[in-house]
C-alpha beads as a LAMMPS data file, in Angstrom:
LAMMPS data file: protein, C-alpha beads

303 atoms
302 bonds

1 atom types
1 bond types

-500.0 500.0 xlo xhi
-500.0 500.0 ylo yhi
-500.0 500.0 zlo zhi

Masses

1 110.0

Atoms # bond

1 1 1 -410.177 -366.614 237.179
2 1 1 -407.817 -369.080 235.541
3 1 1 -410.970 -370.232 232.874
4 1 1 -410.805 -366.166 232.319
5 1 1 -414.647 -365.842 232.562
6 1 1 -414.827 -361.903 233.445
7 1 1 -413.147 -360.961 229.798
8 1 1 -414.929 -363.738 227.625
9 1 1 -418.373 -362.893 229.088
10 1 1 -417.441 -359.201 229.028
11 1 1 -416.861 -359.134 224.968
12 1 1 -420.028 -361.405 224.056
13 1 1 -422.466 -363.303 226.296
14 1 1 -422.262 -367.058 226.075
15 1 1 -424.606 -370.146 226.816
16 1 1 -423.176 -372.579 229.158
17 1 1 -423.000 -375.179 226.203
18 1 1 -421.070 -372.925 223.961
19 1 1 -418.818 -371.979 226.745
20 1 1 -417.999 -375.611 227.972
21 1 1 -417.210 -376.126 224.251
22 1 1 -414.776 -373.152 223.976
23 1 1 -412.987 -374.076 227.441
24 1 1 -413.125 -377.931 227.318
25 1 1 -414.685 -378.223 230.443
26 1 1 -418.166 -380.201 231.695
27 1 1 -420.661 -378.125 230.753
28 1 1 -423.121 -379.065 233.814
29 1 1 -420.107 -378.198 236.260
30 1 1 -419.494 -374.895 234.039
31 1 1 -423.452 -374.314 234.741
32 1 1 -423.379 -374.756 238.547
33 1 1 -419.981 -372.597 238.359
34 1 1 -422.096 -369.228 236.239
35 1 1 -425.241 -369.803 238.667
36 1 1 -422.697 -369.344 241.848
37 1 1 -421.193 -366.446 239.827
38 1 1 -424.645 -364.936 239.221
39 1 1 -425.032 -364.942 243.474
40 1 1 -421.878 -363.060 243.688
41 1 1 -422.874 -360.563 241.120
42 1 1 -419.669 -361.191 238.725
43 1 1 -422.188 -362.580 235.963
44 1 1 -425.590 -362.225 235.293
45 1 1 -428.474 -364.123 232.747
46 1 1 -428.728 -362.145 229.027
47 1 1 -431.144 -364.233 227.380
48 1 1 -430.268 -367.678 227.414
49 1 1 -426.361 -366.675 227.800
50 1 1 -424.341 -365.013 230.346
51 1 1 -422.660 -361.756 230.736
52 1 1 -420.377 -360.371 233.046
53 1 1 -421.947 -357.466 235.375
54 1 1 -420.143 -354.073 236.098
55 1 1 -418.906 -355.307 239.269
56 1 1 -417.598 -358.499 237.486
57 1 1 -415.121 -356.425 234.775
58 1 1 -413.103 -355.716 238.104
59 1 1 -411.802 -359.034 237.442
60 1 1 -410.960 -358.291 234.075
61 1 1 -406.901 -358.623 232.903
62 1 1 -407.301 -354.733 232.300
63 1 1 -409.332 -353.766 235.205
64 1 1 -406.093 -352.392 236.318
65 1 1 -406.063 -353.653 239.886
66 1 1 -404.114 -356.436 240.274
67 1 1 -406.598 -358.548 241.106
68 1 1 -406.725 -360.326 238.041
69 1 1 -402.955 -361.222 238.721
70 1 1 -403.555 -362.071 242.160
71 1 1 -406.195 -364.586 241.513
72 1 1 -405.047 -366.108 238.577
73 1 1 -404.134 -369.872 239.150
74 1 1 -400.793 -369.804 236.747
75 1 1 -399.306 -366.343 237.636
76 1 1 -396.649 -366.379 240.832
77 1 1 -399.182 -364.917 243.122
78 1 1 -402.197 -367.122 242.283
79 1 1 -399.737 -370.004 242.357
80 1 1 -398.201 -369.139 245.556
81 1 1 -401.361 -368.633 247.373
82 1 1 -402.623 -372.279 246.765
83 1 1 -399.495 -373.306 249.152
84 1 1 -401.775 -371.842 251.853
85 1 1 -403.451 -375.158 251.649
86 1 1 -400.029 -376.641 253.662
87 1 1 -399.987 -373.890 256.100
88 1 1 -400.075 -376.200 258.749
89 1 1 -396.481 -377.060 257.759
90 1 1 -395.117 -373.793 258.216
91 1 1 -397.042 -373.182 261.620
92 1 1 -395.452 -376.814 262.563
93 1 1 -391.673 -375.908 261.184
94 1 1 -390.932 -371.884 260.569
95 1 1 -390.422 -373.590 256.942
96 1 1 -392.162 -372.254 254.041
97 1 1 -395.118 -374.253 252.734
98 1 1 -394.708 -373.671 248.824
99 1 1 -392.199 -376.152 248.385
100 1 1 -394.814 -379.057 249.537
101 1 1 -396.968 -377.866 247.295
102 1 1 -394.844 -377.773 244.156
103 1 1 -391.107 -379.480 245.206
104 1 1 -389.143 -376.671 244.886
105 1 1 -388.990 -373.286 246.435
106 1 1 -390.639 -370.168 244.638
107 1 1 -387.624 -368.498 243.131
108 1 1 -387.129 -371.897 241.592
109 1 1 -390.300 -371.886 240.211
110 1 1 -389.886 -368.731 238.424
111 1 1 -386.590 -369.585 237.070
112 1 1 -387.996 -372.923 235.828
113 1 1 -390.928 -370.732 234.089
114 1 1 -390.123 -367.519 232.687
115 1 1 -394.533 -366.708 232.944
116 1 1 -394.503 -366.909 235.935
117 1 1 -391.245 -364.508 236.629
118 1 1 -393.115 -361.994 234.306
119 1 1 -396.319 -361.928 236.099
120 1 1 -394.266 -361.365 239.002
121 1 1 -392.624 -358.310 237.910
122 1 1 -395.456 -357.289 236.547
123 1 1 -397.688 -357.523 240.030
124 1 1 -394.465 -355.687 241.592
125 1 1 -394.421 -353.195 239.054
126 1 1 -398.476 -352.751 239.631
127 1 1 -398.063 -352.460 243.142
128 1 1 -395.353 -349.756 243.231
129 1 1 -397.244 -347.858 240.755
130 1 1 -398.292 -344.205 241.072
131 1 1 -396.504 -344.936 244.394
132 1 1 -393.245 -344.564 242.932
133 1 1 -392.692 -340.577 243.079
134 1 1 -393.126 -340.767 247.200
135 1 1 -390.203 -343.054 247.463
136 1 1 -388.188 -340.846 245.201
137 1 1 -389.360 -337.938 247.532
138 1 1 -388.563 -340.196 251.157
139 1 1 -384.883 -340.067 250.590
140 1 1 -382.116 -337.506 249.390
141 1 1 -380.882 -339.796 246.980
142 1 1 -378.718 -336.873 245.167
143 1 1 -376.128 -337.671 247.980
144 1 1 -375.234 -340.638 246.259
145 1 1 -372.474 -341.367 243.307
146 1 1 -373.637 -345.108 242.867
147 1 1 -376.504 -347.053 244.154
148 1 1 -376.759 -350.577 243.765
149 1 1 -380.397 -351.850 243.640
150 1 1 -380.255 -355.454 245.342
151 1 1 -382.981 -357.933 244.013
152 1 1 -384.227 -354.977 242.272
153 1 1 -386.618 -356.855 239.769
154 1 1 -387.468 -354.725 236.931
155 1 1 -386.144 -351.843 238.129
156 1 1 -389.141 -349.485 238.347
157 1 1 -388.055 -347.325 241.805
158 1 1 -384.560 -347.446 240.902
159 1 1 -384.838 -346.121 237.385
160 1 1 -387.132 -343.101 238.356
161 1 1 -384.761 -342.435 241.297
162 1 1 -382.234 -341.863 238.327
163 1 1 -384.586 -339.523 236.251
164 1 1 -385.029 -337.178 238.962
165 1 1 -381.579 -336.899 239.942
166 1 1 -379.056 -336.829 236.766
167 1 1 -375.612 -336.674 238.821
168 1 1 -376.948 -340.598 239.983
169 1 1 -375.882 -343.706 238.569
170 1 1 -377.035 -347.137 239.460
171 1 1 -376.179 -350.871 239.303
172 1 1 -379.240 -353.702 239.888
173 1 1 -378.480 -357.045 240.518
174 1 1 -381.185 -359.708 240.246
175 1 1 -380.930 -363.074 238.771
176 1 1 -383.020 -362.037 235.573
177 1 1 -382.512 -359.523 234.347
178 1 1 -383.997 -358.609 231.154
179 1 1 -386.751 -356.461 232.192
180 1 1 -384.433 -354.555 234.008
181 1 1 -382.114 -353.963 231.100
182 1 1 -385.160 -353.069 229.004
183 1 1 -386.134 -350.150 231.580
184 1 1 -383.132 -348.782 231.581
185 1 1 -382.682 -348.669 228.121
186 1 1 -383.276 -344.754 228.292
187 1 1 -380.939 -343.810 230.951
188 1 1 -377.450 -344.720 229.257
189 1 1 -374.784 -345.793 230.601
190 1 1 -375.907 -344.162 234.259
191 1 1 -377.488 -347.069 234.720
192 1 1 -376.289 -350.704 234.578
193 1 1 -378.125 -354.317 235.198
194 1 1 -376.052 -357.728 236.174
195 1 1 -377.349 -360.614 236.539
196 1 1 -376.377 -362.490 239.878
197 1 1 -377.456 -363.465 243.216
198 1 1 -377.464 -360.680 246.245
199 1 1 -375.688 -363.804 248.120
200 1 1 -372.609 -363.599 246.318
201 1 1 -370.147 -359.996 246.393
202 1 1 -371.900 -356.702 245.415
203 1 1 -370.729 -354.220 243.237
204 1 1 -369.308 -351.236 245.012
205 1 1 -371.960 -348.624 245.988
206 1 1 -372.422 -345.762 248.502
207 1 1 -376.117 -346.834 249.099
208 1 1 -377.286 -350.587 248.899
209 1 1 -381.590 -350.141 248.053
210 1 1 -383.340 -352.844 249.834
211 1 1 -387.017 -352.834 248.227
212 1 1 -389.176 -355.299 249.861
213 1 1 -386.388 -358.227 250.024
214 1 1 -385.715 -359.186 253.890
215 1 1 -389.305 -360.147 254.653
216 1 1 -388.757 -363.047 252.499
217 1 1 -386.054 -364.953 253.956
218 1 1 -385.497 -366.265 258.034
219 1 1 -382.721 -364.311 260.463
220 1 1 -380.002 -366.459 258.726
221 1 1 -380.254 -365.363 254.856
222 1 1 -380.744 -361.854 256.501
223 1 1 -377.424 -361.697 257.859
224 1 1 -375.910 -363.214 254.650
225 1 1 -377.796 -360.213 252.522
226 1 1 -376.471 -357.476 254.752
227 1 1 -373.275 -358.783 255.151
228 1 1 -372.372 -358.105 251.349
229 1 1 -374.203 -354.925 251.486
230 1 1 -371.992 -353.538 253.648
231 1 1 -369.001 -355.184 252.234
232 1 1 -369.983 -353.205 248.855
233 1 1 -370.451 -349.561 250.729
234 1 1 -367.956 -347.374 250.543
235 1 1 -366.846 -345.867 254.102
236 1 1 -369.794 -343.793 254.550
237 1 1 -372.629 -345.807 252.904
238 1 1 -375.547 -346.064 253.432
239 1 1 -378.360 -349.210 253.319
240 1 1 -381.653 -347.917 252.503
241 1 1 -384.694 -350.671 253.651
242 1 1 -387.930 -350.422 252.046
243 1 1 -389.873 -352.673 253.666
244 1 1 -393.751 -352.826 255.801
245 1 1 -392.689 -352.433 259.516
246 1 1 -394.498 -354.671 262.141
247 1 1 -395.936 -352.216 264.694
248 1 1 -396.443 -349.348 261.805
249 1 1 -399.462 -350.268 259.683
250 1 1 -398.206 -353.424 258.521
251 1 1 -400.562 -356.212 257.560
252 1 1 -400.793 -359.434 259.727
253 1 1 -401.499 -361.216 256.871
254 1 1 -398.741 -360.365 255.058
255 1 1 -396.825 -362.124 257.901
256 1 1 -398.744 -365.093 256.792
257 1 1 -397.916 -364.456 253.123
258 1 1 -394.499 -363.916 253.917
259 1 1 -394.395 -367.484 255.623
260 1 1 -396.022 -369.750 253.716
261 1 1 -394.470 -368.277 250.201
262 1 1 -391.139 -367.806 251.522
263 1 1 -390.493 -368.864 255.140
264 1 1 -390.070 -365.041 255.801
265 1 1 -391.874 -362.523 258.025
266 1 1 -392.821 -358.930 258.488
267 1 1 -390.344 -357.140 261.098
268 1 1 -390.882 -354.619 263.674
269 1 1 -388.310 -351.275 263.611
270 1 1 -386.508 -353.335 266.793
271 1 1 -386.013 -356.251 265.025
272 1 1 -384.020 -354.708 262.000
273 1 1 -381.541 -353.003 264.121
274 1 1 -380.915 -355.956 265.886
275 1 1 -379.818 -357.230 262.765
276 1 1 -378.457 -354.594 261.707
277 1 1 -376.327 -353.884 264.690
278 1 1 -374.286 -357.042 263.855
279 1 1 -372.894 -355.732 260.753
280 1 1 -372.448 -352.088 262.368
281 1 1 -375.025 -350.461 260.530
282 1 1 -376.814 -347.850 262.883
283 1 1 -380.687 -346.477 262.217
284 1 1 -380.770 -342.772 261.499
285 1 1 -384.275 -342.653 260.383
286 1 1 -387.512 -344.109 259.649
287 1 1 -390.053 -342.610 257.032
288 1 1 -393.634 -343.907 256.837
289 1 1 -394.491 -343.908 252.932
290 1 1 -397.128 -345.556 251.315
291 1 1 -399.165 -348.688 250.800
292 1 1 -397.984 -349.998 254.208
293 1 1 -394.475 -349.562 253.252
294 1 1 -391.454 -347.362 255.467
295 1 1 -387.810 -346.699 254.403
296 1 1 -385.173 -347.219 256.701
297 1 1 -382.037 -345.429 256.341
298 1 1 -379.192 -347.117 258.119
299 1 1 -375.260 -345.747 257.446
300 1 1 -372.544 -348.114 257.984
301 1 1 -370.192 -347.125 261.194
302 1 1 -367.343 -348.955 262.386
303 1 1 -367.715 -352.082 264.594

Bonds

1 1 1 2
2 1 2 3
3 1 3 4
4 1 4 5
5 1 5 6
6 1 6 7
7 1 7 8
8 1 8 9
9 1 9 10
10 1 10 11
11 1 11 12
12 1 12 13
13 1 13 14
14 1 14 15
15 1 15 16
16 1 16 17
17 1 17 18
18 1 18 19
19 1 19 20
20 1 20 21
21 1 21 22
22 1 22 23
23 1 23 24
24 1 24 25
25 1 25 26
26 1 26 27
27 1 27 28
28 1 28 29
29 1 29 30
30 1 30 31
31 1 31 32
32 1 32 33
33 1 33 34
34 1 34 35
35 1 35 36
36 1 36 37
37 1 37 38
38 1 38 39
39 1 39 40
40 1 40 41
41 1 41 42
42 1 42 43
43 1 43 44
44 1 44 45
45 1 45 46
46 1 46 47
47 1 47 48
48 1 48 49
49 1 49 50
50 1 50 51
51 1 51 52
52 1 52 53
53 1 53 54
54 1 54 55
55 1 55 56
56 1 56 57
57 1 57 58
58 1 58 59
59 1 59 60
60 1 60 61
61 1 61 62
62 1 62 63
63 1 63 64
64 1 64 65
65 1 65 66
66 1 66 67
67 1 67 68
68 1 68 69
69 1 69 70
70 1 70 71
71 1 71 72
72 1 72 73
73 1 73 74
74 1 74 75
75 1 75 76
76 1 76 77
77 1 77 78
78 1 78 79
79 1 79 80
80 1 80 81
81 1 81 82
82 1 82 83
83 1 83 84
84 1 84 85
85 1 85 86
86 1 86 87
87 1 87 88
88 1 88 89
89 1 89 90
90 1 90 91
91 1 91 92
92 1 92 93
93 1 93 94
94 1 94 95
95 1 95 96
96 1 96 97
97 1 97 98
98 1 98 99
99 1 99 100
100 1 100 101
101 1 101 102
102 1 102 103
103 1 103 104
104 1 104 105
105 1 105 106
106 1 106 107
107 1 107 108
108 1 108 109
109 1 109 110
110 1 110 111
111 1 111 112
112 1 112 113
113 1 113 114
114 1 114 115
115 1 115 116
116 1 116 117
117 1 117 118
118 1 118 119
119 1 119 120
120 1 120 121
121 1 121 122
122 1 122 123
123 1 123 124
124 1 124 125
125 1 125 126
126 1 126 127
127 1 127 128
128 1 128 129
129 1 129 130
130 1 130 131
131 1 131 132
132 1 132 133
133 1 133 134
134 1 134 135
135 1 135 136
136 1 136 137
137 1 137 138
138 1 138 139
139 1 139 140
140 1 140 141
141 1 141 142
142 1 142 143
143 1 143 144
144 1 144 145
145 1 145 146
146 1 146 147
147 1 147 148
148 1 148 149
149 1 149 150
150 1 150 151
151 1 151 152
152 1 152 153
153 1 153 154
154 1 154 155
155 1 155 156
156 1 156 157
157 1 157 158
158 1 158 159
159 1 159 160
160 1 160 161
161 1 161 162
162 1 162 163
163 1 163 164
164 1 164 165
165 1 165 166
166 1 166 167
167 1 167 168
168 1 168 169
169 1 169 170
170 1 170 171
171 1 171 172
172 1 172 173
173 1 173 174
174 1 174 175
175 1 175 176
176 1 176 177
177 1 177 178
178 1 178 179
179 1 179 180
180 1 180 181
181 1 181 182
182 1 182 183
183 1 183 184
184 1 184 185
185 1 185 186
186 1 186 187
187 1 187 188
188 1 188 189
189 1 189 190
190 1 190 191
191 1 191 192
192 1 192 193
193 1 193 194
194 1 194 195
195 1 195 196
196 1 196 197
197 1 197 198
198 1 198 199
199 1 199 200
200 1 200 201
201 1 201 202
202 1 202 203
203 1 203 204
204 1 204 205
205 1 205 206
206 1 206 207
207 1 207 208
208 1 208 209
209 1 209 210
210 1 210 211
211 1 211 212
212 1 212 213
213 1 213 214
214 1 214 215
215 1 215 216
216 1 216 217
217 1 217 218
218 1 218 219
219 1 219 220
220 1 220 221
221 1 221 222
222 1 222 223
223 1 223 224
224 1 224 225
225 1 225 226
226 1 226 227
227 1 227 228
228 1 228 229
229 1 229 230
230 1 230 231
231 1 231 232
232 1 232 233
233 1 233 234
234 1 234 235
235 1 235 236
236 1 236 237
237 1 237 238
238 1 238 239
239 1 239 240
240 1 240 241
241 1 241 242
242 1 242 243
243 1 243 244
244 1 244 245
245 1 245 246
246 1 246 247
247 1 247 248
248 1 248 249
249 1 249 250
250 1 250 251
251 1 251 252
252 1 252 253
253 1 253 254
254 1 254 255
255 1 255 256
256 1 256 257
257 1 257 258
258 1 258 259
259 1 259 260
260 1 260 261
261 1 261 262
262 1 262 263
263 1 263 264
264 1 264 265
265 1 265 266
266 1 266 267
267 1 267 268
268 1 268 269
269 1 269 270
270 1 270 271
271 1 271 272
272 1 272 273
273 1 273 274
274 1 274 275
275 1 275 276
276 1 276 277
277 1 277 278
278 1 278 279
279 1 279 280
280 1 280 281
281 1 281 282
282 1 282 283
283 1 283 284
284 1 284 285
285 1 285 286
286 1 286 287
287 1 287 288
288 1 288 289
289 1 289 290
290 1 290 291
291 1 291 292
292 1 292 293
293 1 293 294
294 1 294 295
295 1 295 296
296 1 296 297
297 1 297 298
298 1 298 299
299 1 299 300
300 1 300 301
301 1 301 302
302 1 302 303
């Protein structure tokens, strides 16, 4: 994926020669490379060239299936997913493996390189996709006067949230937030972006959004995330967890992922009100969505 055979041989078949030239490679390593491809069906012989096959243009950057993202050696996800190489390490110590890999965690990473924090957003924004309108439809979010979207990335749920319900504003807070500010550019002043970290105080809110943020970090960070949250909710708030449960059609391997990337972990229903409980935030429901994915609706009650 990272040479970006699929599109080159897609536009105009190639000779192994030719290619090694274009790509600065060895061109009988490039040959040994297209005959493996030709076994798996992604390329096939046109003439003395190559092409790539109908089955191959699924790896395509426009196949529109985030595969291409996925595999790609220098986007987050590609990148991330070569730490499983050390995931011995996190097996041995809970710890994540991606800073062995690279010598810094991955958040770093993608604040050290801005391509990477784009291809990130953009494989978050793929995998909401048409997915989008059933979490607008899981909650009643017209109950709310302000929701504060925490780690909200680009912004995607939050924003159409806002277009179907016009008495809604809402504040994201991420620690880049450009792409955010850029989606929002439609929705006025209803909707505001700051850049900060969901460690540090939260703007004031009646419902704190949770999108796919406590699987990444251990019990501790949890509790640190939360505890803001509910510091920012007005007396009757509400924190709204969108997360894949353990126990409800959530991947084991995303468990894995969740590890190795981040030192995190899929969590069952159980587990969140435990930690939940600590900052007196009781479960009132749980709504199986899509793609894996359930919202939780906690409200805040006094301890």
């Amino acid at each position: 994926m990272t040479l970006g055979l699929p599109d080159r041989l897609r536009a105009d078949p190639a000779t192994p020669d030719l290619l090694a030239t274009e790509l600065d490679v060895n061109p009988r390593a490039l040959e040994l490379l297209l005959g493996h491809l030709v076994t798996l069906g992604i390329v096939e012989l046109a003439g003395t060239g190559y092409r790539t096959t109908e089955f191959g243009e699924h790896l395509c950057a426009d196949a529109d299936n985030g595969l291409h993202n996925l595999l790609h050696q220098d986007t987050a996800a590609g990148r991330a997913d070569l730490a499983f190489v050390d995931l011995a390490h996190g097996i041995r110590t809970g710890e994540p493996a991606y800073p062995v890999r690279y010598g810094r965690d991955f958040r770093a990473d993608l604040a050290e390189q801005p391509h990477l924090r784009d291809t990130f957003d953009r494989q978050m924004t793929w995998r909401l996709g048409d997915r989008i309108p059933q979490f607008v439809a899981a909650v009643d979010w017209s109950r709310f006067r302000m929701i504060v979207d925490v780690g909200g990335g680009p912004g995607d749920l939050l924003a159409a949230v806002l277009d179907a319900h016009p008495g809604v504003c809402g504040h994201l807070v991420d620690l880049e937030v450009g792409p955010a500010l850029r989606n929002f550019s439609r929705l006025g002043d209803r909707a505001r972006a700051t850049a900060g970290s969901f460690f540090d105080p939260l703007p004031e809110a009646d419902a704190c959004l949770l999108f796919n943020i406590l699987h990444d970090w251990d019990d501790e960070q949890c509790h640190r995330v939360l505890a803001r949250c509910v510091d920012a909710l007005n007396r009757d708030g509400r924190v709204i967890i969108v997360e894949s449960i353990r126990g409800l059609r959530a991947s084991t391997e995303m468990d894995l992922v969740m590890l190795v990337h981040f030192g995190g972990q899929e969590r069952s229903v159980a587990q969140f009100e435990e930690l939940a409980e600590t900052h007196g935030l009781v479960l009132d429901s749980v709504t199986e969505v899509a793609d894996e994915r359930c919202v939780l609706e906690f409200r805040k009650h006094p301890i």
